[in-house]
TIDRENLO-673141 format. One record per atom (N, C-alpha, C): residue in three letters; atom name; x, y, z. Coordinates in steps of 0.1 Angstrom, whole numbers. Example, Ala and Ser with C-alpha at 12.3 -4.5 7.8 and 13.67 -1.06 7.14 Angstrom:
<rs>
ALA	N	132	-57	78
ALA	CA	123	-45	78
ALA	C	132	-33	78
SER	N	128	-22	71
SER	CA	137	-11	71
SER	C	129	0	79
</rs>
This chain:
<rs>
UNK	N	174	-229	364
UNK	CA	176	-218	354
UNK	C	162	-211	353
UNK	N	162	-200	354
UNK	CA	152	-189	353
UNK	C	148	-189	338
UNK	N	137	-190	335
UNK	CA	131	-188	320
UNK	C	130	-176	320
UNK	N	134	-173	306
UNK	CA	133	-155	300
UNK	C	113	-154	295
UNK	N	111	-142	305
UNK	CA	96	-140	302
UNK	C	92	-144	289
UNK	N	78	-145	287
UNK	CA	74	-146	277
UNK	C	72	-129	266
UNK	N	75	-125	259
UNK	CA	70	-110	252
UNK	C	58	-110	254
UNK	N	55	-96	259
UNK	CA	38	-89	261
UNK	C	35	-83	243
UNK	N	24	-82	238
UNK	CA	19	-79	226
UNK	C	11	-65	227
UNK	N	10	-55	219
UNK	CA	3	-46	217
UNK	C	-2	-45	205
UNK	N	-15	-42	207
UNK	CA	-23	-41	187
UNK	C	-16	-29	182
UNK	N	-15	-32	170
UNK	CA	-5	-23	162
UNK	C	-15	-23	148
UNK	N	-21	-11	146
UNK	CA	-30	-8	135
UNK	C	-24	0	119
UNK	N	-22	-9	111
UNK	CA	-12	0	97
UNK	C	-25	2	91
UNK	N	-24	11	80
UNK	CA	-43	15	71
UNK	C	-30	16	58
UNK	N	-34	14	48
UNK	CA	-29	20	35
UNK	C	-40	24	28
UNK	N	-41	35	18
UNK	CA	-47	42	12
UNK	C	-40	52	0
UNK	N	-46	44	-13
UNK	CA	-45	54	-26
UNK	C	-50	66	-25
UNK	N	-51	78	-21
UNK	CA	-54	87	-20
UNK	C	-60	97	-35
UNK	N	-55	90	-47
UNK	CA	-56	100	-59
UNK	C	-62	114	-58
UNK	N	-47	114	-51
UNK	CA	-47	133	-47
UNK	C	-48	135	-34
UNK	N	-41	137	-25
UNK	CA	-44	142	-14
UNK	C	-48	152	-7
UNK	N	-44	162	-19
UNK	CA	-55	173	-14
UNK	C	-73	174	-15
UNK	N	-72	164	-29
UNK	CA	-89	160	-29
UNK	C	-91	151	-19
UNK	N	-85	141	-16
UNK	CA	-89	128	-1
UNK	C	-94	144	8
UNK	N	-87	152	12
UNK	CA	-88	157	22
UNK	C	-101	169	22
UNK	N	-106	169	12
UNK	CA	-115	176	3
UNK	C	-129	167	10
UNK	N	-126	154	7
UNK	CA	-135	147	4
UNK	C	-136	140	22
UNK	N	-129	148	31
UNK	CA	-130	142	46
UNK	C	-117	132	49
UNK	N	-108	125	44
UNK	CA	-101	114	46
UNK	C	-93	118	61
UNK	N	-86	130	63
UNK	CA	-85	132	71
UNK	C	-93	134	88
UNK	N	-107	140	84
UNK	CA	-112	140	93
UNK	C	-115	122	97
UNK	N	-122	115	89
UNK	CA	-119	101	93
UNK	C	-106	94	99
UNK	N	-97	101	97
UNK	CA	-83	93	102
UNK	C	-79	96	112
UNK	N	-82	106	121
UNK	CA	-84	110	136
UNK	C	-92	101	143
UNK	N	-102	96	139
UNK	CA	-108	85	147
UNK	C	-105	72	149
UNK	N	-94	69	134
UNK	CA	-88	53	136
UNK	C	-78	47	141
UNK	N	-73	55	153
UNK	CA	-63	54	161
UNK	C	-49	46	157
UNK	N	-50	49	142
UNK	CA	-35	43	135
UNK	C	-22	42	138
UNK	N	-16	34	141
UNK	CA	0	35	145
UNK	C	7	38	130
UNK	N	2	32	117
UNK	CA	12	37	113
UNK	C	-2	41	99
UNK	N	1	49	87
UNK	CA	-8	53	79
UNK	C	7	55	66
UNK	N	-2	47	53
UNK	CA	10	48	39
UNK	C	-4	55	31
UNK	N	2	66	24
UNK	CA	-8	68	14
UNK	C	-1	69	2
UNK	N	-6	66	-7
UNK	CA	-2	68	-21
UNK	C	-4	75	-34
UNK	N	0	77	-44
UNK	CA	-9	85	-54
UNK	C	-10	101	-47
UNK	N	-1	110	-42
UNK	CA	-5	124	-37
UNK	C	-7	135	-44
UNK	N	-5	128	-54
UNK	CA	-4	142	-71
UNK	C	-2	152	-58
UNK	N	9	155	-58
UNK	CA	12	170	-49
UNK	C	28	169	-47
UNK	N	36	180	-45
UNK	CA	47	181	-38
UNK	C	46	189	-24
UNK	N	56	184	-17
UNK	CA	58	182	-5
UNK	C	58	200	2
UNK	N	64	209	-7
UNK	CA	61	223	0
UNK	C	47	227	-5
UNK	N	39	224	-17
UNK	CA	25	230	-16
UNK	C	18	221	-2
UNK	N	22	212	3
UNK	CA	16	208	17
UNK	C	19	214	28
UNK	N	30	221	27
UNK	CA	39	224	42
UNK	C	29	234	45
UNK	N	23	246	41
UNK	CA	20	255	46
UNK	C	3	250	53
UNK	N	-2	238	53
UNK	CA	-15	233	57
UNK	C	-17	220	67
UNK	N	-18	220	79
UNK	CA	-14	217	94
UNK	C	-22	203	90
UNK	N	-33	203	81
UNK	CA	-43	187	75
UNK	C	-30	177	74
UNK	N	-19	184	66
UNK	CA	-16	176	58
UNK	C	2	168	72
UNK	N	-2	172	83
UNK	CA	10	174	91
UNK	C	-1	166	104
UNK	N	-8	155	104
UNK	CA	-15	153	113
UNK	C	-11	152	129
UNK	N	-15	160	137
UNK	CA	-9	160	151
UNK	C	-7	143	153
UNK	N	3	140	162
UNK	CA	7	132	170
UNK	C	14	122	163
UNK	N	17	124	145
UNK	CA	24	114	137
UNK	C	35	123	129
UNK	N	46	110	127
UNK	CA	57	116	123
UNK	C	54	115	109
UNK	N	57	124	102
UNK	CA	51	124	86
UNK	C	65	125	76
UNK	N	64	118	68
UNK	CA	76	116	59
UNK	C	71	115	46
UNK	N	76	123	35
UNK	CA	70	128	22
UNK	C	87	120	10
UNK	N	75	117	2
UNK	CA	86	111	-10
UNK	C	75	114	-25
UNK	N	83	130	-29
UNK	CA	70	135	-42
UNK	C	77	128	-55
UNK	N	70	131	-66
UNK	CA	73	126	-78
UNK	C	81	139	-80
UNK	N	94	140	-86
UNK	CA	101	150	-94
UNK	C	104	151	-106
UNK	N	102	143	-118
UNK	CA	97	138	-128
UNK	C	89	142	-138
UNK	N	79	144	-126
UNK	CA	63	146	-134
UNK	C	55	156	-120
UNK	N	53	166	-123
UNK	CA	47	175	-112
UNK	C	35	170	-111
UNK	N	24	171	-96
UNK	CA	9	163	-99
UNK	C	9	153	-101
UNK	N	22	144	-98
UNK	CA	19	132	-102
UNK	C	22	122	-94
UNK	N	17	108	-89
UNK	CA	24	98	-76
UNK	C	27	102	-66
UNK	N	39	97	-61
UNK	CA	40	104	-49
UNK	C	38	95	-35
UNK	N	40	92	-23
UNK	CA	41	85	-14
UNK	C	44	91	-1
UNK	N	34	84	10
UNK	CA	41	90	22
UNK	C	37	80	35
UNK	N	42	86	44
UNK	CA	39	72	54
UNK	C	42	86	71
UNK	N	30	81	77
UNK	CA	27	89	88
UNK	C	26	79	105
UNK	N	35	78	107
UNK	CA	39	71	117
UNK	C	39	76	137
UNK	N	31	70	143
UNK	CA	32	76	160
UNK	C	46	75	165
UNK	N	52	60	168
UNK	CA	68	65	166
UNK	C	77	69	158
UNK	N	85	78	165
UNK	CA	93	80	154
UNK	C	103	71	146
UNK	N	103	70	136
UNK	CA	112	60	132
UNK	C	127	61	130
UNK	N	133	52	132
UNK	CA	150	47	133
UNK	C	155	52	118
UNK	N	146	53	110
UNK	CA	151	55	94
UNK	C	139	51	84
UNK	N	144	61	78
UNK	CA	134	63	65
UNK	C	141	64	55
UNK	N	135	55	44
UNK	CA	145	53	33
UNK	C	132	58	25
UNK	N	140	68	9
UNK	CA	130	72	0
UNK	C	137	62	-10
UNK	N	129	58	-20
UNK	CA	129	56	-35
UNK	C	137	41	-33
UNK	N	139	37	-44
UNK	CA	147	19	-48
UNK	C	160	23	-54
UNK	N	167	31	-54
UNK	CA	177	28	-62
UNK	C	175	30	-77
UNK	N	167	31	-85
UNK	CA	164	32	-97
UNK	C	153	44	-104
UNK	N	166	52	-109
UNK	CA	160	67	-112
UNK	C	145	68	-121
UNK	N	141	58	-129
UNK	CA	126	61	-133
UNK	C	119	56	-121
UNK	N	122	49	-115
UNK	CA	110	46	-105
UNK	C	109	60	-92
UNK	N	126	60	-90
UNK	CA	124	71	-86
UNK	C	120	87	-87
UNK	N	120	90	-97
UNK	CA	118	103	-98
UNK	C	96	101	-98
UNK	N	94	91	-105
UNK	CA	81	93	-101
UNK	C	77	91	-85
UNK	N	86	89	-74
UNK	CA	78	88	-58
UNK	C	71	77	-57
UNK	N	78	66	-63
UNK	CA	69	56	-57
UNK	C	72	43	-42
UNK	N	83	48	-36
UNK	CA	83	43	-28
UNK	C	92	45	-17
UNK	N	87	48	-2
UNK	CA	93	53	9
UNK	C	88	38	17
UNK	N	100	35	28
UNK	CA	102	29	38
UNK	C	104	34	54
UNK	N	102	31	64
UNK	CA	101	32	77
UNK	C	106	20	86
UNK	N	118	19	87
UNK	CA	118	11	104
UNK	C	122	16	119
UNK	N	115	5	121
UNK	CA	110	7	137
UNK	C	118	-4	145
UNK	N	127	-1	148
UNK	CA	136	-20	153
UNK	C	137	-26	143
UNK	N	126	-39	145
UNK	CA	130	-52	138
UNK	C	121	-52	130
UNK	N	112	-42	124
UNK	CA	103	-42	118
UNK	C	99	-27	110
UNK	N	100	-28	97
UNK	CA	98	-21	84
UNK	C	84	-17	80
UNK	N	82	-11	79
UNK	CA	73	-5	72
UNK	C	72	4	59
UNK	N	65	0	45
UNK	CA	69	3	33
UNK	C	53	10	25
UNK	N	53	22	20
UNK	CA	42	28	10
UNK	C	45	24	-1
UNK	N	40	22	-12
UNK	CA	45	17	-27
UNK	C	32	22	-35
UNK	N	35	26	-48
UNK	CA	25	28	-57
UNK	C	32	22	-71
UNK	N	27	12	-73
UNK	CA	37	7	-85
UNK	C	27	11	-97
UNK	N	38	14	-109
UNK	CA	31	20	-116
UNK	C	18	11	-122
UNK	N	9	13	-130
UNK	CA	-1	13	-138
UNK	C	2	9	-151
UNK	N	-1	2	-160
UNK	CA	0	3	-175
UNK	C	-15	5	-181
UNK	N	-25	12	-175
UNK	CA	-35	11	-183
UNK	C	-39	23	-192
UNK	N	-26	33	-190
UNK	CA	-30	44	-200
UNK	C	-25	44	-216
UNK	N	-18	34	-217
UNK	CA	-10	36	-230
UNK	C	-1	22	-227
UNK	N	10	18	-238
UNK	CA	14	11	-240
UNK	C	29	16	-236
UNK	N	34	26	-237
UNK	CA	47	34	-229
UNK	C	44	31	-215
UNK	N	30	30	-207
UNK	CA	29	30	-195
UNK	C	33	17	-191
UNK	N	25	9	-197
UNK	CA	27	-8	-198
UNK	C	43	-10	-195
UNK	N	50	-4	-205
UNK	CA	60	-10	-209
UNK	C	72	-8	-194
UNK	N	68	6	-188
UNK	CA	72	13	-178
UNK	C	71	-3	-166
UNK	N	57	-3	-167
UNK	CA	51	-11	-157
UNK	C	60	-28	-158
UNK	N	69	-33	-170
UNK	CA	73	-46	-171
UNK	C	86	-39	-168
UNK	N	91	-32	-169
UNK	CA	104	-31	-163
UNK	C	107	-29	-146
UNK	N	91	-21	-140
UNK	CA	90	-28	-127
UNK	C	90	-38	-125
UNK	N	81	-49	-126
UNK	CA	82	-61	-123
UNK	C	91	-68	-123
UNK	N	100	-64	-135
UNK	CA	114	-71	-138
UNK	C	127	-66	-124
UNK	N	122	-54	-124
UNK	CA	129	-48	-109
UNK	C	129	-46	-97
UNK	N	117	-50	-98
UNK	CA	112	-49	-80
UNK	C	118	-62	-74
UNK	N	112	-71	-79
UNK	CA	116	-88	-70
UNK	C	125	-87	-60
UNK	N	138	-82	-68
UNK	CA	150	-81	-63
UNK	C	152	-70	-53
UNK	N	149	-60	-56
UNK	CA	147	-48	-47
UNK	C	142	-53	-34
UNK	N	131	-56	-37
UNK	CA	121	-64	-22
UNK	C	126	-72	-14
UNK	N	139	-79	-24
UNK	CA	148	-93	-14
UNK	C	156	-87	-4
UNK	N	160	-77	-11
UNK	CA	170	-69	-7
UNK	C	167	-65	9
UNK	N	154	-55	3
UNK	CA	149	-47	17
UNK	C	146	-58	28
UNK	N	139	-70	25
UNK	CA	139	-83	33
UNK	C	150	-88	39
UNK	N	157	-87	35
UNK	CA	170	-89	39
UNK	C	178	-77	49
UNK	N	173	-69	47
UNK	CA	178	-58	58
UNK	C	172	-59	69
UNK	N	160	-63	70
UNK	CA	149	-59	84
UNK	C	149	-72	86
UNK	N	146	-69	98
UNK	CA	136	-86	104
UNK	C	124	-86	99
UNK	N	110	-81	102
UNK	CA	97	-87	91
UNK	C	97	-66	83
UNK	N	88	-69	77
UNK	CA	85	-63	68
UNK	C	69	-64	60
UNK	N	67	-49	58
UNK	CA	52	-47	55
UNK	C	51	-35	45
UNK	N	48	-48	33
UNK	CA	47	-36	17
UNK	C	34	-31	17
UNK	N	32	-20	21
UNK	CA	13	-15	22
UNK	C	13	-4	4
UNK	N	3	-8	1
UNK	CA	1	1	-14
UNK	C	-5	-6	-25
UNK	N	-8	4	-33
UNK	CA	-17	2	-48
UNK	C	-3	-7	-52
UNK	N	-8	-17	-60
UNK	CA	1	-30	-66
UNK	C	-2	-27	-81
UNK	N	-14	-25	-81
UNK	CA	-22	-24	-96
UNK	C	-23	-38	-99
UNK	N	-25	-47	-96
UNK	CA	-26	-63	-103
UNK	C	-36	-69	-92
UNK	N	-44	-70	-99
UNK	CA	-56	-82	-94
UNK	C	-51	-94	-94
UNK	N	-47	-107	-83
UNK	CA	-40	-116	-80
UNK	C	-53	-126	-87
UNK	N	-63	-128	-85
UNK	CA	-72	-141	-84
UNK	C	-87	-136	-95
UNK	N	-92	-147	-93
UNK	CA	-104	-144	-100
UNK	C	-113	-141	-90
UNK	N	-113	-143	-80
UNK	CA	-122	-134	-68
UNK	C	-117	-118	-60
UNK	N	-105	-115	-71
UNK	CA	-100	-102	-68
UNK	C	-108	-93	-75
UNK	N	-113	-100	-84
UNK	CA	-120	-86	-95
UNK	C	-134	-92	-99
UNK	N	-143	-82	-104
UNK	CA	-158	-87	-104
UNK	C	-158	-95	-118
UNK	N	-152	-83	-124
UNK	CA	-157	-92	-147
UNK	C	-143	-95	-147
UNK	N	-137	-109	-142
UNK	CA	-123	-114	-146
UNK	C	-127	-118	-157
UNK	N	-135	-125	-162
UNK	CA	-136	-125	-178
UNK	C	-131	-121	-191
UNK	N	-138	-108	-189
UNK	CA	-135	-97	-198
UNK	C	-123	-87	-193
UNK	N	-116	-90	-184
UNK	CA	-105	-83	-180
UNK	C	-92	-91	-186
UNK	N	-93	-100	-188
UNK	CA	-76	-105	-192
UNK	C	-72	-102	-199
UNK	N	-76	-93	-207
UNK	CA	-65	-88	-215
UNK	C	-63	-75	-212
UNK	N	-63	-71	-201
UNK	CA	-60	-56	-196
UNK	C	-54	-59	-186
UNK	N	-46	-45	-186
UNK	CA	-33	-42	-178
UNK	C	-41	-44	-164
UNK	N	-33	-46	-156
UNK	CA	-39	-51	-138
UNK	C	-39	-68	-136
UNK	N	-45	-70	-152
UNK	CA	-51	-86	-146
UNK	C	-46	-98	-156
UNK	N	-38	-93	-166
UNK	CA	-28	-97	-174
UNK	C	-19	-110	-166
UNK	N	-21	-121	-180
UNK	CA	-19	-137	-171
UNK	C	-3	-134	-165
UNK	N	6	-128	-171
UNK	CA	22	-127	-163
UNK	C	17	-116	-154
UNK	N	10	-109	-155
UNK	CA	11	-103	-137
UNK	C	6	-112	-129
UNK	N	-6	-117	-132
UNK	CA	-12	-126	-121
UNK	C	-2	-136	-115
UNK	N	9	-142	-129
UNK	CA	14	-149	-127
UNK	C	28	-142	-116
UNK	N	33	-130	-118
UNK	CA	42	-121	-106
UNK	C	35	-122	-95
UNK	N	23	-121	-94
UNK	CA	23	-124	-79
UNK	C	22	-138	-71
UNK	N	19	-149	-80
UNK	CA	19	-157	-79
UNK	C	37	-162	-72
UNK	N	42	-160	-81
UNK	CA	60	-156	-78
UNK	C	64	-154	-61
UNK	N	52	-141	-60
UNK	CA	54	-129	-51
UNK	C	55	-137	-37
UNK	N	41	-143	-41
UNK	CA	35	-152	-29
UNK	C	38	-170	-26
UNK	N	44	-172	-38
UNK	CA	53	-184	-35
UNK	C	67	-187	-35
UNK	N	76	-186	-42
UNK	CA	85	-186	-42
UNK	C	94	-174	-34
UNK	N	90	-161	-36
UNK	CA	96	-154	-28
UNK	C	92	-156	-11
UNK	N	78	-159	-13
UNK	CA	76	-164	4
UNK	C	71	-156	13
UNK	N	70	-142	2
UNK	CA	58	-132	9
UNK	C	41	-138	11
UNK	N	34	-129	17
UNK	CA	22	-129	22
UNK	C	14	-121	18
UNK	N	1	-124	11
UNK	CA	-10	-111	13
UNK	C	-15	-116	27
UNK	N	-13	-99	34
UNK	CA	-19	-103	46
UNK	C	-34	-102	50
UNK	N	-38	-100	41
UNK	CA	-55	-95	36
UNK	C	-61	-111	38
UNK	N	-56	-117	28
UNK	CA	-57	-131	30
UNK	C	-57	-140	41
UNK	N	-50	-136	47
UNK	CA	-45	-143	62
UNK	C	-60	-149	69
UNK	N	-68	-135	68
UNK	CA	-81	-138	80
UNK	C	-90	-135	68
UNK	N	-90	-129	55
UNK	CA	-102	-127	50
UNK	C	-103	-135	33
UNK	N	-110	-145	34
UNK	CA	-103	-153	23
UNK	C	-119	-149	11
UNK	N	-129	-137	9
UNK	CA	-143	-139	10
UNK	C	-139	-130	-4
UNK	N	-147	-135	-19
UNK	CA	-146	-130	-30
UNK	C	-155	-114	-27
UNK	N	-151	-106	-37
UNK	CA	-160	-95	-39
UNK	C	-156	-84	-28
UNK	N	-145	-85	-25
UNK	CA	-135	-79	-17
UNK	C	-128	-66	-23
UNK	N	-132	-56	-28
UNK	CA	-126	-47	-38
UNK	C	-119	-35	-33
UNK	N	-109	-33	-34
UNK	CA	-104	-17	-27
UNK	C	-101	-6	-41
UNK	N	-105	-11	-50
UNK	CA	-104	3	-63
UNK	C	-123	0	-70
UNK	N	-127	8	-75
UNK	CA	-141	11	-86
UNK	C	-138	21	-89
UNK	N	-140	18	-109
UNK	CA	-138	29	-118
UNK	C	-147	39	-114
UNK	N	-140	55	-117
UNK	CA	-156	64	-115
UNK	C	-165	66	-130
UNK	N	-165	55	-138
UNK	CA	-172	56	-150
UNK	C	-185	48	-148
UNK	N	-197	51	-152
UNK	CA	-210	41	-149
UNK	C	-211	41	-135
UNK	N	-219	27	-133
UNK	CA	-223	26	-113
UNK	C	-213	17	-111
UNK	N	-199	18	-110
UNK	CA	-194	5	-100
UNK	C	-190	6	-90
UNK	N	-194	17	-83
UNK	CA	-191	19	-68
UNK	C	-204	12	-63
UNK	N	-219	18	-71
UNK	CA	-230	13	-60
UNK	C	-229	0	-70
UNK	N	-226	-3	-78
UNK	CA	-225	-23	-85
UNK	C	-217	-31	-78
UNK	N	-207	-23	-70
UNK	CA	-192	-29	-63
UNK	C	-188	-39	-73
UNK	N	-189	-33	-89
UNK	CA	-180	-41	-96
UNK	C	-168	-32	-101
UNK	N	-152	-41	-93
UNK	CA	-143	-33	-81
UNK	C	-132	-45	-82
UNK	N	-120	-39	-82
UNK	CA	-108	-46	-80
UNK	C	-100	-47	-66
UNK	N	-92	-55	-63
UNK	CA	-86	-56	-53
UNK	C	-73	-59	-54
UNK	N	-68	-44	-57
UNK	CA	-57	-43	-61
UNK	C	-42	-37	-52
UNK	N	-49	-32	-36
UNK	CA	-41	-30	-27
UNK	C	-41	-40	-14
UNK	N	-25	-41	-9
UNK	CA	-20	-50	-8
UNK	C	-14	-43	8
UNK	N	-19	-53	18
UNK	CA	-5	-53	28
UNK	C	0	-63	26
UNK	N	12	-63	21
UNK	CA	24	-75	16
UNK	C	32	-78	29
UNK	N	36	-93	34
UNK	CA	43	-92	47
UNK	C	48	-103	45
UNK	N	63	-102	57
UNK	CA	68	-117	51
UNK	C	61	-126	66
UNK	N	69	-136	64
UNK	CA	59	-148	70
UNK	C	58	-154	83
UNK	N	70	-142	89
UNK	CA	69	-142	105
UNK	C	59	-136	109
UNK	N	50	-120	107
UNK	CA	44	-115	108
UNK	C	24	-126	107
UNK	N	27	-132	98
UNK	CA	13	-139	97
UNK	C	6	-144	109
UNK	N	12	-150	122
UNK	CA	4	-151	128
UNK	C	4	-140	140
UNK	N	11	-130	137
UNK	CA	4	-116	145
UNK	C	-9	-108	139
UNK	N	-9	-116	125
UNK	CA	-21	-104	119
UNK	C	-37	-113	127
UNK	N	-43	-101	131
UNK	CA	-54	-103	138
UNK	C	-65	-101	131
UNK	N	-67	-91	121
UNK	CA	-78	-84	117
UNK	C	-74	-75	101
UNK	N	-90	-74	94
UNK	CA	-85	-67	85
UNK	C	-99	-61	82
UNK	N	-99	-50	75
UNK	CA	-114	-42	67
UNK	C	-106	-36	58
UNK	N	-117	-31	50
UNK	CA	-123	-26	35
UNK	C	-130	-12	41
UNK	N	-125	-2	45
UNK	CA	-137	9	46
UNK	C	-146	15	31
UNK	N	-156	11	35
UNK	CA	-170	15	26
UNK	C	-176	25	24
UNK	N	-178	31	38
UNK	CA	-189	37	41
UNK	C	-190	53	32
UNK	N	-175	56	32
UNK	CA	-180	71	25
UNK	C	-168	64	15
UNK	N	-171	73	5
UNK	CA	-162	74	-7
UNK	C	-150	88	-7
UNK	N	-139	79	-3
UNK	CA	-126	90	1
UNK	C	-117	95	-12
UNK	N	-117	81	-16
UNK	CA	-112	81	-34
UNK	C	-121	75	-42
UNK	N	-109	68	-51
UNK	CA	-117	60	-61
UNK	C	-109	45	-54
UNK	N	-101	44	-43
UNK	CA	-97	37	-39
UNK	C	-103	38	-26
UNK	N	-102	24	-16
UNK	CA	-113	26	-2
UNK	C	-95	22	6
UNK	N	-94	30	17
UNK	CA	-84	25	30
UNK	C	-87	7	31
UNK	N	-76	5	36
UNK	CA	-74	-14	38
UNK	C	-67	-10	52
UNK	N	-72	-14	61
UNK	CA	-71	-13	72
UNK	C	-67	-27	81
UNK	N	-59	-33	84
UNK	CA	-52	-37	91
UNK	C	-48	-42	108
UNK	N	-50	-49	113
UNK	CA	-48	-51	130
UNK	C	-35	-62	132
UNK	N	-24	-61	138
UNK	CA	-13	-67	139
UNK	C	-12	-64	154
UNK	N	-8	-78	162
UNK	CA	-3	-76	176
UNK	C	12	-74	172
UNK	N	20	-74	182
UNK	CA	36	-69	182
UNK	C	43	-70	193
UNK	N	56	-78	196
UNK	CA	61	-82	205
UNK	C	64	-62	211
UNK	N	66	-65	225
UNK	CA	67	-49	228
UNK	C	74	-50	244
</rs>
């Protein structure tokens, strides 16, 4: 009996990035950086923009990726999601099924065969207590949503702002943070959920287990040059994918947002 080859692997590079504002990321160069990172796939989040003030500007349509737009309709300037892909994908799904989450744009999917790819910007509760409240009826809603989409694909990869700091080595002053929205003991304790019983993965974790790891700093005072900084974006994956992930970074070097790209290396049966 002839054995069936072994699968050949190719590096497969996903980046996620809060963008807050895409027109400013692109202001501030994000674009020009993102021609050099030879990305297969790119999720951005936070676009405060709709999808025809982009159409008419070629930045926003990057040669050689398929670009798929999911705006807030709700709230003009506000959220927003997109995912910019080299192949073209089998299907793109916008939104969850659930019209407040929906109409703010917070989440588009992509698959590719046996494997999904997802942007997410979940909301925030740190502006107000209406926001908060917005933000527990996520959590109350997503779980299931996520099972769902798990259930459809073979693996799967939640790239985006989560807004919740998972650990005490996610955030610089866990201290004085627990009583604010992000790092609040039942969110910690949702991802805790996230990551055990549901059986997802931070894939950040996989290879980089090192405190002081931050992909958000407020722009109030110095906490960009303090890197006192949260680490609140997430490639989420389930747990076939874990030993394909190879690699991960934090880009530093220039300030694109108030959030830094999380950048990613995954081999892939091919």
């Amino acid at each position: 009996m002839i054995a069936a080859p072994a699968p050949t692997f190719i590096p497969m590079r996903i980046i996620s990035f809060n963008a807050n504002g895409i027109r400013a990321a692109a202001r501030k160069g994000f674009f020009d950086w993102l021609a050099g990172q030879d990305a297969d796939v790119v999720a951005i989040q936070e676009l405060k923009a709709q999808e025809h003030q982009l159409a008419p500007d070629p930045v926003f349509w990057p040669e050689g990726y398929h670009c798929a737009y999911h705006e807030a309709t709700a709230r003009k300037g506000y959220s927003g999601v997109a995912l910019y892909a080299r192949r073209e994908p089998d299907e793109v799904i916008r939104g969850m099924g659930e019209p407040e989450f929906d109409g703010e744009g917070r989440y588009i999917e992509a698959r590719f065969g046996d494997l999904a790819v997802a942007s997410l910007y979940a909301p925030s509760g740190s502006s107000g207590d209406h926001r908060q409240a917005s933000k527990e009826r996520w959590l109350e809603y997503f779980p299931g949503f996520l099972q769902r989409r798990r259930d459809a694909n073979g693996e799967l990869i939640v790239c985006g702002d989560w807004n919740i700091a998972h650990t005490e080595k996610d955030i610089r002053n866990w201290k004085s943070n627990q009583k604010n929205s992000g790092f609040l003991p039942h969110e910690r304790a949702w991802l805790d959920r996230l990551f055990g019983e549901q059986g997802f993965v931070d894939g950040f974790r996989v290879v980089d287990d090192r405190p002081d790891r931050y992909t958000w700093w407020s722009n109030r005072g110095q906490a960009w040059a303090k890197n006192v900084g949260w680490r609140i974006d997430y490639q989420v994956i389930t747990p076939g994918l874990v030993e394909r992930v190879k690699g991960a970074d934090i880009f530093q070097a220039e300030r694109l947002s108030d959030h830094a790209p999380l950048i990613m290396d995954y081999d892939w049966p091919f």
